[in-house]
C-alpha positions, 0 to 999 in steps of 0.5 A: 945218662950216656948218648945212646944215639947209636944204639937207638939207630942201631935198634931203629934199623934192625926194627925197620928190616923186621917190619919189611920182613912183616909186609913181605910176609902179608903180601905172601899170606895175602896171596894164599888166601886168594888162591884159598878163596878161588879154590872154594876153601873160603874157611880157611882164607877167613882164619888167614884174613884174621891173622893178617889183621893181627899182622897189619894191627902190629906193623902200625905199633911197630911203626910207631916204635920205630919213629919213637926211637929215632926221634933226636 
């Protein structure tokens, strides 16, 4: 089989920008829920806090791909 090393760190690196990408997004969503929650729409702030906890249950899988692929 031929040395994939570089395609390995090649999709380590692109996977690692998509995750930065992911906790930006959280700590975005994270905002607008304490604005939903401050401004009495607790409903809504729920339904965001449970798609965070999908984002947050991803980035740990995510995060395990990642040191994964860059294992030698």
């Amino acid at each position: 089989m031929a040395d994939n090393s570089e395609a390995n760190i090649a999709t380590a690196d692109a996977l690692t920008l998509l995750l930065h990408n992911q906790h930006a997004i959280c700590a975005a969503i994270e905002e607008v829920i304490k604005w939903l929650s401050d401004n009495g729409v607790g409903s809504v702030a729920a339904n965001a806090t449970a798609a965070l906890e999908t984002l947050d249950m991803n980035a740990r899988e995510i995060t395990d791909a990642i040191m994964r692929i860059r294992q030698p």
